[in-house]
C-alpha positions in Angstrom: 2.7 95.1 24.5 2.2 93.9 28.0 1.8 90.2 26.8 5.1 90.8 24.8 6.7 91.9 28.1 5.4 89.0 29.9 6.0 86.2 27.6 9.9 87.6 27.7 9.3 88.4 31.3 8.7 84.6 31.6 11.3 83.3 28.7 14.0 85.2 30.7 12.9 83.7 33.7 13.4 80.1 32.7 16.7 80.6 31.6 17.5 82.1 34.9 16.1 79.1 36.6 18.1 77.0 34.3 21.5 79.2 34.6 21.1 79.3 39.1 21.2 75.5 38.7 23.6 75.1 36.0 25.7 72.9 38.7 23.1 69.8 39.8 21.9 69.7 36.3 25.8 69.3 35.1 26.1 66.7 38.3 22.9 65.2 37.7 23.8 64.9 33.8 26.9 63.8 34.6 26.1 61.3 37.2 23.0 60.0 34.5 25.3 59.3 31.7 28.0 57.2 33.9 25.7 55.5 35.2 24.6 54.3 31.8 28.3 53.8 30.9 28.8 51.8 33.6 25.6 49.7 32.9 26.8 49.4 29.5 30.4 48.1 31.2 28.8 46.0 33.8 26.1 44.3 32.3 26.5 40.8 30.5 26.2 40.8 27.0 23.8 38.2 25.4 24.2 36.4 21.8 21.9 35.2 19.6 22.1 32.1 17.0 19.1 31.5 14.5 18.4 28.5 12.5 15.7 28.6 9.7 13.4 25.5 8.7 12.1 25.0 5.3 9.1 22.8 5.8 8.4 21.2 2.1 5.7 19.5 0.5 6.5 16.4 1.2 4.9 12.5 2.2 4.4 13.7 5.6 1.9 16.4 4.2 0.0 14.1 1.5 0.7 10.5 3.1 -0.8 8.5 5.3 0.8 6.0 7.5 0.4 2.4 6.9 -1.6 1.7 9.9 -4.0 4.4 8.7 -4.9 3.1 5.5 -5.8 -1.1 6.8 -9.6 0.6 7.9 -11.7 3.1 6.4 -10.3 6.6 6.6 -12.1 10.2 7.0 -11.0 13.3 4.5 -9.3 16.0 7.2 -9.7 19.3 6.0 -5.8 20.0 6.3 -4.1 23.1 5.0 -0.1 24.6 4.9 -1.0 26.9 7.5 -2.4 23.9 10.0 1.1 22.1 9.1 3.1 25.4 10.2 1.1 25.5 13.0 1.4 21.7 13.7 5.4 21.9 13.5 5.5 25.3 15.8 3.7 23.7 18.5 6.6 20.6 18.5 9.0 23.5 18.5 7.5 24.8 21.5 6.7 21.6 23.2 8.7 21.0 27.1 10.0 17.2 25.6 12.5 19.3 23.1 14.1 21.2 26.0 14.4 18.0 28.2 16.8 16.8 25.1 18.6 19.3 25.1 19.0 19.5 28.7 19.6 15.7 28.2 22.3 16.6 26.0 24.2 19.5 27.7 23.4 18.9 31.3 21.6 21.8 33.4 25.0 23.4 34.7 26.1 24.5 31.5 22.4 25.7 30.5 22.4 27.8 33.8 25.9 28.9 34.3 25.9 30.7 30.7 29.2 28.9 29.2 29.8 25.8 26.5 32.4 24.4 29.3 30.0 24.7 32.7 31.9 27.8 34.0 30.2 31.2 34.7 31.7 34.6 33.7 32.7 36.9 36.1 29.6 38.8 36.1 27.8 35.8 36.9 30.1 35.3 39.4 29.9 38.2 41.2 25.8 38.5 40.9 25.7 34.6 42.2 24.7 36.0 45.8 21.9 38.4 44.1 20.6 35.4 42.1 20.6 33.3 45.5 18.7 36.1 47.2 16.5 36.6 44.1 15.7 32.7 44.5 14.8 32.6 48.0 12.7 35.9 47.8 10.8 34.0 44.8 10.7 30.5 45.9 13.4 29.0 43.4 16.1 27.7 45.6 13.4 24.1 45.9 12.9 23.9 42.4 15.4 21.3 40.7 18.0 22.4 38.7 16.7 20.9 35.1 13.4 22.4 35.9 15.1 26.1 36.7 17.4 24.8 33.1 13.7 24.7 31.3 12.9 27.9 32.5 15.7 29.7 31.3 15.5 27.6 27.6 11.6 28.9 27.7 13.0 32.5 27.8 16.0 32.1 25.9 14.3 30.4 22.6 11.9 32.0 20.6 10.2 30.2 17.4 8.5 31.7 14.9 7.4 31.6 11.6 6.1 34.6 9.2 2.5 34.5 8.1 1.9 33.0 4.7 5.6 31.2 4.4 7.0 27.8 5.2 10.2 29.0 6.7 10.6 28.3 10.6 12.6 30.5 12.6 14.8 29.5 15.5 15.9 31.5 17.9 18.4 30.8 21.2 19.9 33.5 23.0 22.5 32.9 25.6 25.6 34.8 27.4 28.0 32.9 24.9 27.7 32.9 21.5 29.2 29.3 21.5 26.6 28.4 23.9 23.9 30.1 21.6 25.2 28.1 19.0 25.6 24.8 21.0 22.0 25.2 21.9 20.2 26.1 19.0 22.2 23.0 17.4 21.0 20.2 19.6 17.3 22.1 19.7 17.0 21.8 16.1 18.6 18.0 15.9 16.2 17.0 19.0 13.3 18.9 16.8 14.6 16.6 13.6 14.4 13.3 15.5 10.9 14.2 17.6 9.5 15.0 14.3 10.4 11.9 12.6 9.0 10.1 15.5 5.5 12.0 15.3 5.0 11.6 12.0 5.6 7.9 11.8 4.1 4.8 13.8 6.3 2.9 15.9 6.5 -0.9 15.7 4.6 -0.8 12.4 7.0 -2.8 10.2 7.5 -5.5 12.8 3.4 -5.8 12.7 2.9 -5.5 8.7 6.1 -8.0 8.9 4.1 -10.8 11.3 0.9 -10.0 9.1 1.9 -10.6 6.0 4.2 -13.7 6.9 1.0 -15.1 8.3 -1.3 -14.4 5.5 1.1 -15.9 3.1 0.8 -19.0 5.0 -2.7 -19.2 5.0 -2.5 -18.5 1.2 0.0 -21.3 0.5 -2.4 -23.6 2.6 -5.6 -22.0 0.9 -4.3 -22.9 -2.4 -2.9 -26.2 -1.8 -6.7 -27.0 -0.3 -7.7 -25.5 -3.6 -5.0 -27.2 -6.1 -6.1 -30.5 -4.6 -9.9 -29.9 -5.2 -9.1 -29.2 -8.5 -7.2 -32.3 -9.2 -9.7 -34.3 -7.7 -12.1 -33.4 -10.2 -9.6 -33.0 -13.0 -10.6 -29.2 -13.8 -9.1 -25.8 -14.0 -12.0 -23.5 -13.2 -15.3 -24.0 -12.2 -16.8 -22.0 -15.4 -14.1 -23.6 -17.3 -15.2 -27.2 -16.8 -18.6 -26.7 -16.7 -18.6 -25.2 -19.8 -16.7 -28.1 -20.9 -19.3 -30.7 -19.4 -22.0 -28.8 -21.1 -20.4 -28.8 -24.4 -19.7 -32.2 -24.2 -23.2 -32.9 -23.2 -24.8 -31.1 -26.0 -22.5 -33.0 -28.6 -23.7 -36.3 -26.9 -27.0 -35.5 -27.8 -26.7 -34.1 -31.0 -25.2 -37.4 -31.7 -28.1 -39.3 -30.5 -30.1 -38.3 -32.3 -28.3 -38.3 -35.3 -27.8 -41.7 -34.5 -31.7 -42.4 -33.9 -32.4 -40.8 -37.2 -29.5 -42.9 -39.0 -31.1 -46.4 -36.9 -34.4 -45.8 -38.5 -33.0 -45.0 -42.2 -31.1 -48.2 -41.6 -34.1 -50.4 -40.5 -36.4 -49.2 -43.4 -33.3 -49.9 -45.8 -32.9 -53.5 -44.4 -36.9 -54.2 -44.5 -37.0 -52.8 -48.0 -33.7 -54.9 -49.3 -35.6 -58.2 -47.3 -38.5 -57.7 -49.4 -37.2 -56.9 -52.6 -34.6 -60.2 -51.8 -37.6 -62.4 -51.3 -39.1 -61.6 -54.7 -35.8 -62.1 -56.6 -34.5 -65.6 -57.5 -31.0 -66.9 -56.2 -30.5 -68.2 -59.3 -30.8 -68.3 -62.9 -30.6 -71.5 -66.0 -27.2 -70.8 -67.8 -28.2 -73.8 -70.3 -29.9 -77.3 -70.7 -28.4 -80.5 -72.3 -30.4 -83.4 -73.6 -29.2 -86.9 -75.2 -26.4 -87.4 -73.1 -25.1 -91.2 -72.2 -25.8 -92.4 -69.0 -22.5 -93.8 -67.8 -23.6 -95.0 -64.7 -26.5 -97.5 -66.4 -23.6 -98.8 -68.5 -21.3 -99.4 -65.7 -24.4 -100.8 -63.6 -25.1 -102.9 -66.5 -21.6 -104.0 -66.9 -21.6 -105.1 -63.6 -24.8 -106.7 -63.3 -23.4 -109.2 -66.6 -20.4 -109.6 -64.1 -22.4 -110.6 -62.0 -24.7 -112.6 -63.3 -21.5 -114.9 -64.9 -20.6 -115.4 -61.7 -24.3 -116.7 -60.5 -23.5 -119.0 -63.1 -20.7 -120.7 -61.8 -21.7 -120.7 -58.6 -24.9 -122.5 -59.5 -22.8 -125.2 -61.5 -20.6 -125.5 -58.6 -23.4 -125.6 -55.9 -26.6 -126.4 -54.9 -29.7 -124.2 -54.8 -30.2 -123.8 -51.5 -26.3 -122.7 -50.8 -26.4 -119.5 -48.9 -23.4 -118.0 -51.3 -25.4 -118.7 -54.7 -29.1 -117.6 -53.1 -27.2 -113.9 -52.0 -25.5 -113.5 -55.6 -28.9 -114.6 -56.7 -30.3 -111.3 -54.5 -27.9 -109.3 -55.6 -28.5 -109.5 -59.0 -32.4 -109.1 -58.7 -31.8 -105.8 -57.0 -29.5 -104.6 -59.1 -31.8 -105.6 -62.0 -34.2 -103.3 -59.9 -32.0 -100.5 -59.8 -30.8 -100.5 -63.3 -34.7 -100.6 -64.6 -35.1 -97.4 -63.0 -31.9 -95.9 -65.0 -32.8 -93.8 -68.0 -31.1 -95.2 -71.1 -30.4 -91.2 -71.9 -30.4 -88.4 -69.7 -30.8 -84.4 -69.8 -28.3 -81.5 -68.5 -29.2 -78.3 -67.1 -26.4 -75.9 -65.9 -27.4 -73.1 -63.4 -25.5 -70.1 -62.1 -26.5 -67.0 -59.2 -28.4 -64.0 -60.1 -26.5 -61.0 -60.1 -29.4 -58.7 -59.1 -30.2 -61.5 -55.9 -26.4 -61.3 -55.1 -26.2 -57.3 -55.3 -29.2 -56.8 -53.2 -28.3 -59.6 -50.6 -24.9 -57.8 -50.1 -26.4 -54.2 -50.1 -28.5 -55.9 -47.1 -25.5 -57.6 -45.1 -24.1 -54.2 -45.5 -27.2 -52.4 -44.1 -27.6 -54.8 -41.2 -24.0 -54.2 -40.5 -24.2 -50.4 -40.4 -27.5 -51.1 -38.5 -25.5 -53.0 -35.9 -23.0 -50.1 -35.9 -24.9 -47.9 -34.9 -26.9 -49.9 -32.3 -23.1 -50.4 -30.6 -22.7 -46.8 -31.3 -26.2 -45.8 -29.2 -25.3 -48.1 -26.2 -22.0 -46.2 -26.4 -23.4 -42.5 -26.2 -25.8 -43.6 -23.7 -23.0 -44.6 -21.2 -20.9 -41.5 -22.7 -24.0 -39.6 -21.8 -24.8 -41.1 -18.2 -21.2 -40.2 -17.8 -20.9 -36.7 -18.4 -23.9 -36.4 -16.4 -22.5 -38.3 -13.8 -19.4 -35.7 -13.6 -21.7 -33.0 -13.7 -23.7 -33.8 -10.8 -19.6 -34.5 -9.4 -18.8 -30.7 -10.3 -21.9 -29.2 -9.0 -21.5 -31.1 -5.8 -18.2 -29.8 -5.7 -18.8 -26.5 -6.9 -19.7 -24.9 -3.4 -16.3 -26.5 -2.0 -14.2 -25.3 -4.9 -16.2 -22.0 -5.0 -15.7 -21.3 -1.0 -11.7 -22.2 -1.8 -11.5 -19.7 -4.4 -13.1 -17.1 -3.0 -11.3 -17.4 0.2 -8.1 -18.0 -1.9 -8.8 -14.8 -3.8 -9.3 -12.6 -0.1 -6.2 -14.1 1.3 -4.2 -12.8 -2.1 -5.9 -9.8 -1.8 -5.4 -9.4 1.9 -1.2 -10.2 1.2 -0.7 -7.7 -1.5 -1.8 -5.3 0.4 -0.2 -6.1 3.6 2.9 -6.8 1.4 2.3 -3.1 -0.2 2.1 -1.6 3.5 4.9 -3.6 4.9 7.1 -2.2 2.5 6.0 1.3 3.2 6.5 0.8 6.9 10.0 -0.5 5.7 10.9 2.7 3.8 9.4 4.7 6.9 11.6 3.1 9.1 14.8 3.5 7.0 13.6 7.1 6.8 13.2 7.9 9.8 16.8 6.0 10.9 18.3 8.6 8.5 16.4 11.4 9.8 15.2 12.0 5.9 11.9 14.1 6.0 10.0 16.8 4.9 11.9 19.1 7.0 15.2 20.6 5.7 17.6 23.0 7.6 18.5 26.2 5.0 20.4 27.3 7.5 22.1 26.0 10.2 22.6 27.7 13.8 24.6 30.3 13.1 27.4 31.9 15.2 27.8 35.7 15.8 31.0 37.4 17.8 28.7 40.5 18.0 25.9 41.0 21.2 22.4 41.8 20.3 21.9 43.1 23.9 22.8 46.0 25.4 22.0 47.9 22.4 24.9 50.4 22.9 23.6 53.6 21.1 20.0 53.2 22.3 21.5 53.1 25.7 23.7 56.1 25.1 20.7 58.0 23.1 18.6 57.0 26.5 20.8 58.4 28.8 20.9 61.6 27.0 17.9 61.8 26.8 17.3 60.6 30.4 19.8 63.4 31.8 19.0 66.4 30.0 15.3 65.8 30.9 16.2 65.0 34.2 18.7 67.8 35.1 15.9 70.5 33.9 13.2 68.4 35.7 15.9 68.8 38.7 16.3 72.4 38.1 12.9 73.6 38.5 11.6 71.1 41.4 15.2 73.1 43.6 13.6 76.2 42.4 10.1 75.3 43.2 11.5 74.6 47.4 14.0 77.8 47.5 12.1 80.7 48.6 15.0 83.3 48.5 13.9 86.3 46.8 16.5 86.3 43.4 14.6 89.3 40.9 13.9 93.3 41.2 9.8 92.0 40.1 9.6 89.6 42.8 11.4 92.3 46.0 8.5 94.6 44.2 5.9 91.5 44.3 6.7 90.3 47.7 7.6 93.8 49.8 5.2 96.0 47.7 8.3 98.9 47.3 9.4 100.0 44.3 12.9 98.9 43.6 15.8 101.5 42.7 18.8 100.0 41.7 19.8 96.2 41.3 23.2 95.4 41.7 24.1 92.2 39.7 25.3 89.5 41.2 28.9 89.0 39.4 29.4 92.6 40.3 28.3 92.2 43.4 31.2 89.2 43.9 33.9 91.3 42.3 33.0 93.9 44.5 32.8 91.9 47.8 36.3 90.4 46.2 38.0 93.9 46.2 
């Protein structure tokens, strides 16, 4: 019952401590919440713009510059989350906020407005930020460096775990400015990451390269086109394949022809000896009885001749040289007619067949013999010829070898300086369109309405701040007065009980009256 007492004892009390100082809590609140108001009036309102990046899949992610690829590479272990990671720290890097410095000037970055001239509020807090700056240090530091302090604080990037959406941030005094800034942010991040991402002077390099690699493969295979018309071939392996073939059928005809010599010798010493046993001719037939014309026409003329002896002996003398030679000439015509036979024989002949047959079977043989003994001389010098342009091509074939292997490295070398040059060419032409892997979904937007001061958090503070205040208030003024206020505490302090309280709204009517 006495707890009861107490606890209402002390409920009662509270209020009264809260009702005796009803005025400074009402001031205190009061003074709490315009205060607030007038924070909310006074202080500058900041804007925000936000850009979002989509960062895609893309030849950036999978590629490999041109440069990169002319040695031996090493596998990265590279992941979408690296990348992110890769195009946050560009975001962040100092080199973006000198462009856009670059681009807007300092002034208007510092003064707050698109056209270089501060608000009023920054006008009339100018000689707090010049006492702020000399208390700090500032006033040295130049005014692009103090500009990339304040674009450190004002943008924020930022990108959600597990997506490839960047977030951009800018906040400024002037939502045109916010705007302004986060445009040439993003545009200066578009460019710098087209640069990093690509190797400059690369096409002018794979350009020279290739120009003077196709050079050395024009002269390479003019040496090499030369070679090869020297020693009448296409290939190596083609010719020599050719030789050998050609060698093998020179043979192979050699001794074919050997073989066909000796068949032709035996033949012709066979026919010879068969021809030797064979008469050349034959008896067609035999006539006996037959006249012998010339003993009658000796005869005729020796009785010519003797008529004229005759004469001349009757017209002469004996020892007249005329009459002893017609004398002669009869005696040895006498002679010769005593060897005549009064009747003679005829025999006709003709050739035998069988001796004719076989002696032109033999002219034949020694004529295919002789053939083929021109033919031998001429596959021996067919032979020592071939050879002869074998030895050639195997001189030759280290030469013509060295040029086609050095032909085929310079071809090799060109396409694939070729195949990079016009990779550097399509990087460049990409990156002078600003085309890469990078896309803005949404451009830097512009919003009328302030992010900061949050209004009704303000407000809900103040509230907050003031009631708790005013009651704080209340009981530290009743925790210093010692006036003595209750019937309990005259009892407590004088140790007399206490007969009659007067209230104190009658006792100020009263002292009215």
């Amino acid at each position: 019952m006495l707890s009861r007492n107490a606890r209402r004892s002390t409920a009662r009390d509270l209020v009264r401590v809260l009702f005796r100082h009803k005025r400074p809590m009402l001031w205190f609140f009061a003074l709490t919440m315009g205060s607030v108001i007038a924070a909310l009036i006074v202080m500058p309102r900041t804007y925000v713009s936000e850009s979002r990046l989509f960062v895609r899949m893309g030849k950036e992610s999978v590629g490999l510059d041109p440069t990169a690829t002319m040695s031996q590479t090493v596998p990265v272990d590279g992941s979408r989350e690296n990348e992110i990671n890769s195009e946050l720290d560009i975001l962040r890097s100092r080199v973006l906020l000198q462009d856009v410095i670059d681009k807007l000037g300092s002034d208007t970055i510092l003064k707050g407005s698109p056209d270089g001239q501060g608000s009023i509020v920054s006008t009339l807090l100018t000689p707090v930020s010049a006492v702020v700056s000399f208390l700090t240090e500032t006033g040295s530091i130049s005014p692009d460096e103090r500009a990339i302090q304040k674009l450190t604080k004002s943008i924020t990037c930022t990108s959600a775990r597990k997506s490839n959406v960047l977030v951009v941030k800018c906040t400024a005094r002037d939502p045109r400015l916010a705007q302004q800034i986060a445009d040439t942010f993003v545009n200066a991040y578009l460019l710098r990451h087209a640069k990093a991402n690509r190797t400059s002077g690369s096409h002018e390099f794979f350009v020279e390269q290739a120009t003077l690699l196709q050079k050395q493969l024009e002269d390479a295979n003019e040496a090499l086109r030369e070679a090869k018309n020297k020693n009448s071939l296409l290939s190596i392996d083609g010719q020599r394949d050719n030789i050998q073939g050609q060698i093998n059928a020179i043979e192979t005809r050699i001794l074919e022809n050997n073989r066909s010599r000796v068949a032709s010798n035996a033949k012709i010493n066979a026919l010879k000896a068969t021809l030797s046993q064979i008469p050349e001719q034959l008896t067609a037939e035999e006539v006996t009885g037959l006249p012998n014309q010339a003993g009658d026409a000796m005869r005729n003329e020796l009785y010519k001749l003797q008529i004229d002896e005759k004469s001349a002996a009757a017209r002469h003398t004996e020892d007249h040289p005329g009459l002893i030679a017609m004398r002669r000439q009869v005696e040895e015509m006498k002679a010769i007619l005593a060897e005549q036979e009064a009747r003679r024989s005829q025999t006709t002949k003709k050739l035998n067949p069988l001796f004719q047959d076989t002696r032109r079977e033999l002219l034949l043989a020694e004529a295919t013999l002789a053939s083929e003994e021109a033919e031998a001389k001429s596959l021996d010098q067919q032979l020592t010829d071939v050879k002869a342009r074998m030895r050639d091509l195997n001189d030759n074939q280290e030469r013509i070898a060295d040029l086609v292997r050095r032909t085929e490295l310079l071809e090799t070398s060109y396409r694939e300086y070729a195949k990079n040059r016009e990779q550097a060419r399509i990087d460049e032409a990409l990156e002078g369109d600003r085309i890469s892997n990078v896309n803005v979904v949404q451009a830097p937007t512009f919003v009328s309405k302030p992010v900061s001061p949050k209004k009704a958090l303000m407000l809900a503070g103040g509230l907050i701040l003031g009631a708790l205040g005013s009651v704080i208030l209340a009981f530290v003024m009743e925790h210093f007065d010692r006036s003595v206020k209750t019937p309990e505490e005259v009892e407590r302090e004088l140790g007399v009980p206490v007969l009659l309280s007067v209230p104190r709204a009658m006792r100020q009517e009263y002292q009215h009256n």
